[in-house]
C-alpha positions as CSV (number, residue, x, y, z in Angstrom):
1,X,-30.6,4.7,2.7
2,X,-29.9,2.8,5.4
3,X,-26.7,0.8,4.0
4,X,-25.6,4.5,2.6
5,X,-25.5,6.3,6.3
6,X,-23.6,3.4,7.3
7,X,-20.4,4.2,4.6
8,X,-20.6,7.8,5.6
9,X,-20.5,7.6,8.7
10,X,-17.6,5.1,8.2
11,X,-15.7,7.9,5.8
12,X,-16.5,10.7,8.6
13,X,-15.0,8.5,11.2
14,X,-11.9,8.1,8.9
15,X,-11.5,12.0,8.2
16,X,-11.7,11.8,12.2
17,X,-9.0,9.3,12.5
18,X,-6.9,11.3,9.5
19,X,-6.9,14.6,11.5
20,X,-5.6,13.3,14.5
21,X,-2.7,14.4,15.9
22,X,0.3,12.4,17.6
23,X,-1.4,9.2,16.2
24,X,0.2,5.9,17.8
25,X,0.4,2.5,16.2
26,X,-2.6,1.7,17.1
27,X,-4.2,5.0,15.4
28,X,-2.7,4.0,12.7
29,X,-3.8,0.2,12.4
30,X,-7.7,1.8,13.3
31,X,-7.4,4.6,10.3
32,X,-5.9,1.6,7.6
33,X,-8.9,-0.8,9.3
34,X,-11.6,1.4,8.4
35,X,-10.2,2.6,5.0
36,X,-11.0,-1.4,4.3
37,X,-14.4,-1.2,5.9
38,X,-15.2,1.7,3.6
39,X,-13.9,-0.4,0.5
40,X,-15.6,-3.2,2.0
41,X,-18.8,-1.5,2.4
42,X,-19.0,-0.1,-0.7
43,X,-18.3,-3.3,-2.9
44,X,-20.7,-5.0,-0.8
45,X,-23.4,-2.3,-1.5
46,X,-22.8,-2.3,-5.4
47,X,-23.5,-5.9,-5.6
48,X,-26.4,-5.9,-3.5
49,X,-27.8,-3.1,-5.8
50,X,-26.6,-4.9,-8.7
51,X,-24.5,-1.4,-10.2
52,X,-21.3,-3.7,-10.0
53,X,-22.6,-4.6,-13.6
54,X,-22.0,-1.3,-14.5
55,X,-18.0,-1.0,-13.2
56,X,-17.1,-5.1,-14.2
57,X,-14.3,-4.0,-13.5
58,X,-14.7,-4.0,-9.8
59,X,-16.1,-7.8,-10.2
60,X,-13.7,-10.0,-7.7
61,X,-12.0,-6.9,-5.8
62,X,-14.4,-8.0,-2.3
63,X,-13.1,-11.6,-2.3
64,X,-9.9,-11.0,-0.1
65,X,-11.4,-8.5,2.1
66,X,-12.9,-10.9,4.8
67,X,-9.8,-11.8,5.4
68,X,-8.7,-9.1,6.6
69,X,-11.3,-7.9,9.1
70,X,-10.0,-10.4,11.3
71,X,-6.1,-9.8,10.9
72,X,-7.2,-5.8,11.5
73,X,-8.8,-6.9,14.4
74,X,-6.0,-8.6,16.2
75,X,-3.2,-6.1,14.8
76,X,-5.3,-3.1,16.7
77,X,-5.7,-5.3,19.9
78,X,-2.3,-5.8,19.5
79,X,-0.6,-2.4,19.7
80,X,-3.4,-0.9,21.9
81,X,-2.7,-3.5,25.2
82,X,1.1,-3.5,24.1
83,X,1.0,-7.3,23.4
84,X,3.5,-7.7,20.4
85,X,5.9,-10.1,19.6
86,X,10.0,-9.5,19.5
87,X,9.9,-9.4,15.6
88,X,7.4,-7.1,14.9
89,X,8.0,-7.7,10.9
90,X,6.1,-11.4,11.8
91,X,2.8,-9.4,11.6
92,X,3.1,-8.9,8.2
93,X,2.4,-12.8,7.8
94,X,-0.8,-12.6,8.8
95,X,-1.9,-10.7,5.7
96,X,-0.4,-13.5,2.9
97,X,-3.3,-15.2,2.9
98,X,-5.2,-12.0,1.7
99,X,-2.5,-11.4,-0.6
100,X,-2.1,-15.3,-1.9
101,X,-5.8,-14.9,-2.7
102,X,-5.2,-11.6,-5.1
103,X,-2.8,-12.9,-6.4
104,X,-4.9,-16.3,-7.6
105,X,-7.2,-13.6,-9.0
106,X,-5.3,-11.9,-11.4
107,X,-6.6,-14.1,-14.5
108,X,-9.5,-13.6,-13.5
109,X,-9.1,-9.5,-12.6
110,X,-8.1,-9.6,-16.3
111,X,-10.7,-11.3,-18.1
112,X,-13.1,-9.1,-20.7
113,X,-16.0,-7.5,-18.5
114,X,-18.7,-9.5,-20.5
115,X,-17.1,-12.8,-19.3
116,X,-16.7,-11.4,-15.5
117,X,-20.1,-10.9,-15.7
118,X,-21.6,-14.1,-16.9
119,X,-19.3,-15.8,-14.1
120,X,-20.8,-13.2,-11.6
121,X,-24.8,-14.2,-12.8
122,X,-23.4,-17.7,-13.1
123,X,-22.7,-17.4,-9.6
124,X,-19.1,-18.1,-10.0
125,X,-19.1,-21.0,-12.4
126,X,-15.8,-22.2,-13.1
127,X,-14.5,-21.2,-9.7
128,X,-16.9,-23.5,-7.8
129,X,-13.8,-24.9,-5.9
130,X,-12.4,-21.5,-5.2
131,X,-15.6,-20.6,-3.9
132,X,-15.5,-23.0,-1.6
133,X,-11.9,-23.1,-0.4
134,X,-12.9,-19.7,0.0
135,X,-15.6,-20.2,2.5
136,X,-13.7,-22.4,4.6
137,X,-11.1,-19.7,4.5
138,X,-13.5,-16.9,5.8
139,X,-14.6,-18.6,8.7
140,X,-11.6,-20.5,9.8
141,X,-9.6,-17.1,9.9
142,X,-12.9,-15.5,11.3
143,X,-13.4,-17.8,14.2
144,X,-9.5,-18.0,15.0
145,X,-8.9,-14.1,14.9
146,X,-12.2,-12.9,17.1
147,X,-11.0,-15.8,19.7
148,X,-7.2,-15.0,19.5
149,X,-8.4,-11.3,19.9
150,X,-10.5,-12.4,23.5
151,X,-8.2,-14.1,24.5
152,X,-5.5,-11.2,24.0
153,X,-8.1,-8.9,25.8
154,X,-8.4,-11.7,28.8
155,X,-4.7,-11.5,29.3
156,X,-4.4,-7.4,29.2
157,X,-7.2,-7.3,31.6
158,X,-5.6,-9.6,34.3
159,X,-2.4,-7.8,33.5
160,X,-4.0,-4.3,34.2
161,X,-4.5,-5.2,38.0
162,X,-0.5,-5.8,38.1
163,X,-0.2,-1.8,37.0
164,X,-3.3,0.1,38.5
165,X,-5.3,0.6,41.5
166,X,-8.1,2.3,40.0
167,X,-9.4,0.5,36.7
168,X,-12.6,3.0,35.6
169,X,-10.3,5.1,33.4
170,X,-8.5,2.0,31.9
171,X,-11.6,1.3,29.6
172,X,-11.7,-1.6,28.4
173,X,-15.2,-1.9,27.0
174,X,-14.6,-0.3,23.7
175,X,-12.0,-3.1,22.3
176,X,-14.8,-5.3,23.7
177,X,-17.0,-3.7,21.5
178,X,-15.0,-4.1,18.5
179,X,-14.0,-8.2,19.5
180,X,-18.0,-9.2,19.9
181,X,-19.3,-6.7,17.6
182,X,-16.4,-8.1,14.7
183,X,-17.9,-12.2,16.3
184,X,-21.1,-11.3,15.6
185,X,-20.7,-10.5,11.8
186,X,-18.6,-13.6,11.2
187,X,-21.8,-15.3,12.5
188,X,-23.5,-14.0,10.3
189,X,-21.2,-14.8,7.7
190,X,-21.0,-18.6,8.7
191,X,-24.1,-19.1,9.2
192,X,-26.7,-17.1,6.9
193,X,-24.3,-16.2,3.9
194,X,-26.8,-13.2,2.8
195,X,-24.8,-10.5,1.7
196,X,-27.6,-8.1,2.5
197,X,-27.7,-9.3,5.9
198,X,-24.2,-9.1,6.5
199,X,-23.8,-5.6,5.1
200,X,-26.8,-4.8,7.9
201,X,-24.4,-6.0,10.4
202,X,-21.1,-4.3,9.2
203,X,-23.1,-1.0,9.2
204,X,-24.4,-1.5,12.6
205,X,-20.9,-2.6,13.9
206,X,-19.6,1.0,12.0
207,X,-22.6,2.6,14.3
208,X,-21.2,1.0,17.1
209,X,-17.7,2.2,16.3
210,X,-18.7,5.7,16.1
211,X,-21.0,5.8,18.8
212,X,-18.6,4.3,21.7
213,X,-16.0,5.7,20.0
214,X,-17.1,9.1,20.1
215,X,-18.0,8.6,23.1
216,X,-14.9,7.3,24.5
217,X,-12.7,10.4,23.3
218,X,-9.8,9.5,23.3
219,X,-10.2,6.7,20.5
220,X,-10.3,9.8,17.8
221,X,-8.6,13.1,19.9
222,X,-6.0,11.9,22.4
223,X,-3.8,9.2,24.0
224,X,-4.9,5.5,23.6
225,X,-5.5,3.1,26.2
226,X,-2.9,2.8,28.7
227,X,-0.8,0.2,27.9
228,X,1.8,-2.6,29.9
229,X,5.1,-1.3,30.0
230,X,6.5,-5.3,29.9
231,X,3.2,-7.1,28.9
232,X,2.5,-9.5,28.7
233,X,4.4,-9.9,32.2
234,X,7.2,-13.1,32.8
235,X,6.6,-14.0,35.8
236,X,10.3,-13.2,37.0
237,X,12.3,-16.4,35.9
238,X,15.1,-15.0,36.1
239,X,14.9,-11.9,38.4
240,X,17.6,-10.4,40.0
241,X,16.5,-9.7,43.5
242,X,17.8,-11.7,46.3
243,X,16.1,-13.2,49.3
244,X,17.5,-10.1,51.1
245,X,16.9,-7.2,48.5
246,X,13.6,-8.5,48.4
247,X,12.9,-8.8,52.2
248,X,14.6,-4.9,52.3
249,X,12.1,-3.9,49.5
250,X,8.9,-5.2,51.0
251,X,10.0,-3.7,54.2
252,X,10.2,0.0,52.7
253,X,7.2,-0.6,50.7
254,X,4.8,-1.9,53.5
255,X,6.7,1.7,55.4
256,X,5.8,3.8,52.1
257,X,2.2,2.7,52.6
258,X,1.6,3.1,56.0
259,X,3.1,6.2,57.2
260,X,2.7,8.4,53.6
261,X,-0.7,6.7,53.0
262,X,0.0,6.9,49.0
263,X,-3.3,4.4,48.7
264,X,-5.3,8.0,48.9
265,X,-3.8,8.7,45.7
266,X,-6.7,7.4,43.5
267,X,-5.1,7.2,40.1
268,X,-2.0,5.6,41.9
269,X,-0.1,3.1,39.7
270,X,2.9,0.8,40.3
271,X,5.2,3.2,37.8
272,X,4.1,5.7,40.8
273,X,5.2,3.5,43.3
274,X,8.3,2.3,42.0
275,X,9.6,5.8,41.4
276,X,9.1,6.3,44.8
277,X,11.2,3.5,45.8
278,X,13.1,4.4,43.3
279,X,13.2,0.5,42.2
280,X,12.0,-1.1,38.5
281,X,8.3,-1.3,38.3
282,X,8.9,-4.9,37.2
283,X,10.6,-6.0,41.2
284,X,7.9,-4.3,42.6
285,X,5.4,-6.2,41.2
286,X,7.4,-9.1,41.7
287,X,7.5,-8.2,45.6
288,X,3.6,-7.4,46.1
289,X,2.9,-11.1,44.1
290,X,5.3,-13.1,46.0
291,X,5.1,-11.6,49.9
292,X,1.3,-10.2,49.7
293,X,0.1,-12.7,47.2
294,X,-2.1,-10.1,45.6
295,X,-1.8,-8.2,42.3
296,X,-1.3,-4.3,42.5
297,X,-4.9,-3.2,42.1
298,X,-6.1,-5.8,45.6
299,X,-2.4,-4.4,47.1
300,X,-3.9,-1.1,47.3
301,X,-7.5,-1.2,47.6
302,X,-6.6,-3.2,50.9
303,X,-5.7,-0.2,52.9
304,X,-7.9,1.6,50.8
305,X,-10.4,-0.8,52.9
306,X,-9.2,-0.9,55.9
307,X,-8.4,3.0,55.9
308,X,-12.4,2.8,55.6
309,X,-13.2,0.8,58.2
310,X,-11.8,2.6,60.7
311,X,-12.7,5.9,59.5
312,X,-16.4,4.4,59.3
313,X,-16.2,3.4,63.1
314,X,-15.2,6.9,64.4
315,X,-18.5,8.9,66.0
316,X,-17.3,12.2,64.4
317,X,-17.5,10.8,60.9
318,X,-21.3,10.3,61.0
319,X,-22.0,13.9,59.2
320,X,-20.2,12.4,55.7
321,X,-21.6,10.0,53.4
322,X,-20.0,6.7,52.4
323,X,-18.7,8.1,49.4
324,X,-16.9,11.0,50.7
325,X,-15.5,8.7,53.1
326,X,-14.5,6.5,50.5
327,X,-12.9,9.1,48.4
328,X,-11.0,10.5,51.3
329,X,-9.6,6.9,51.6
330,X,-8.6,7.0,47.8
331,X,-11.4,5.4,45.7
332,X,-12.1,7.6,42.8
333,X,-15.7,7.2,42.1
334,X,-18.7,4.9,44.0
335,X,-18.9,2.2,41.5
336,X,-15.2,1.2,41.9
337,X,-16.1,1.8,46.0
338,X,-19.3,-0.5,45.6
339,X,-17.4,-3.2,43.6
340,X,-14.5,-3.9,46.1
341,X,-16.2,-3.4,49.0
342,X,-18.8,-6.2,48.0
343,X,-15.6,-8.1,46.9
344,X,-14.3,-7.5,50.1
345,X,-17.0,-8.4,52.4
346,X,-19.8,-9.9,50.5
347,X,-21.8,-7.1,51.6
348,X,-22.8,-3.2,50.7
349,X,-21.2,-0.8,51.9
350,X,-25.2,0.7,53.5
351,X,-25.5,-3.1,54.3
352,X,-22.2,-3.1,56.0
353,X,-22.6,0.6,58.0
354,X,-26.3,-0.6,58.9
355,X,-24.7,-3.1,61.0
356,X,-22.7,-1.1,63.2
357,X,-24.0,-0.2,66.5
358,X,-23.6,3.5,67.2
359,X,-22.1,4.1,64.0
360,X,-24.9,5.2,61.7
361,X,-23.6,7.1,59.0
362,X,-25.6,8.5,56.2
363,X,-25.9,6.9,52.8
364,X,-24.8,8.6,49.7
């Protein structure tokens, strides 16, 4: 029953991702990901039960399959952070290993059921070293796709600071779910083999997809993740600014942020900034890198900071929380508050309040 609620809730997840509207790339690489899941799934379950000996002719379809969970993986981690290389058509290589494998099948694809089936109780005999090539197929493209997948999320989250100053809606936990929930069944495959087990973990990974994903909205009704408009970002080899444009630039930005106080913006983002300027998002990133040394998200929460400071010092504030303080100053919610001020200071922001004199204010 169990195994059977996990490839339902896998097909209602697909009708989910069918009925979408404006679907991206990266909609599309999910819906064609968990179409093979479902296929996946299923063949998996028939030979547990054993009713594959009733449809031989379903006997060596699941063999390619594990290799591409992994390619799915890293095509969808792909599009969604915007990490693609120039020739897009490249990515179809990664699926020739999958096809090579069908395609080394076919004799077998083709032989009477009766002698499918004595290879299948046989446990393969007569494709012992298939088998085994196999194997070491599996989990070299296993280990290599969940790694090159963490290290593509690594990358995107570093480059998100260079485009946001407020990171809680840029979510990144659900393509972490997918990268450690997708390791953990290739451990499974690696190192216990037992297709029952490893059935149990595809479903629960499917529960995981649906629950987060559900969850997290948008992965099944609206826009993706926001994405890099140039990631992964050069670091300006061969920008155009001069010594001067630059020194002008950093001069009107340092202005923009002190007199219009765009920090209290909370979902403020360097496209924002740049339009205001009316420069290329890339230079301005460029400028806050080289003459603040700091990524976009630190630029900001800085005089998000110090806007706080002083607005903590001031008697009259003592009637408003920290938090309304904080928002006022452009933080969007407490946790993001909490988590730079402690970066900041090393300290609370109670911890930090306590230890003003005449400057009590109350906690949230």
């Amino acid at each position: 029953m169990f195994f059977v609620a996990g490839i339902g809730i896998a097909v209602f997840l697909e009708f989910l991702l069918l009925t979408k509207k404006n679907k991206s790339d990266s909609d599309r690489i999910l819906t064609l990901w968990m179409f093979v899941i479902i296929i996946h799934q299923f063949l998996l379950f028939v030979f547990i039960t054993e009713d594959v000996l009733r449809f031989p002719f379903l006997l060596g379809l699941e063999h390619p399959l594990p290799l591409l969970q992994g390619v799915f993986l890293y095509l969808y981690v792909c599009f969604l952070t915007n990490q693609l290389p120039e020739q897009k058509k490249l990515l179809l290589l990664h699926f020739v290993p999958a096809v090579l494998m069908y395609l080394y099948l076919i004799p077998f694809l083709a032989l009477p059921a009766d002698a499918k089936i004595a290879v299948y109780r046989g446990r393969g005999a007569g494709y012992e070293v298939f088998m085994m090539l196999k194997s070491y197929a599996v989990a070299i493209s296993g280990i290599f796709y969940v790694t090159w997948s963490a290290l593509l999320l690594r990358r995107h989250r570093i480059n998100i600071r260079d485009q946001f100053s407020d990171l809680d809606k840029v979510n990144l936990q659900w393509l972490r779910i997918l990268t450690y929930g997708m390791g953990g069944i290739w451990l499974l495959v690696i190192f216990f083999r037992d297709q029952t087990l490893i059935l149990a973990g595809v479903v629960i990974f499917v529960f995981l997809i649906g629950f987060f994903g559900i969850r997290q909205a948008e992965i099944f009704t609206t826009a993706p993740l926001p994405a890099d408009d140039d990631a992964p970002r050069k670091k300006y080899p061969k920008s155009g600014l001069t010594e001067e444009a630059s020194g002008k630039l950093h001069q009107s930005l340092t202005h923009l942020m002190t007199e219009e106080a765009l920090y209290r913006k909370s979902d403020l983002s360097i496209n924002d900034l740049a339009s205001k300027l009316g420069v290329h998002p890339n230079y301005l990133s460029q400028i806050i890198n080289q003459k603040e040394e700091k990524n976009f998200y630190d630029f900001v929460n800085t005089y998000r900071f110090e806007e706080f400071k002083k607005l903590i010092a001031m008697e009259k504030n003592r009637q408003y929380t920290l938090l309304s303080l904080a928002r006022d100053c452009g933080f969007s919610s407490k946790s993001s508050f909490n988590r730079y001020f402690k970066k900041a200071t090393g300290q609370t922001p109670s911890e930090y309040s306590s230890g003003l004199s005449k400057n009590q204010i109350k906690p949230e």
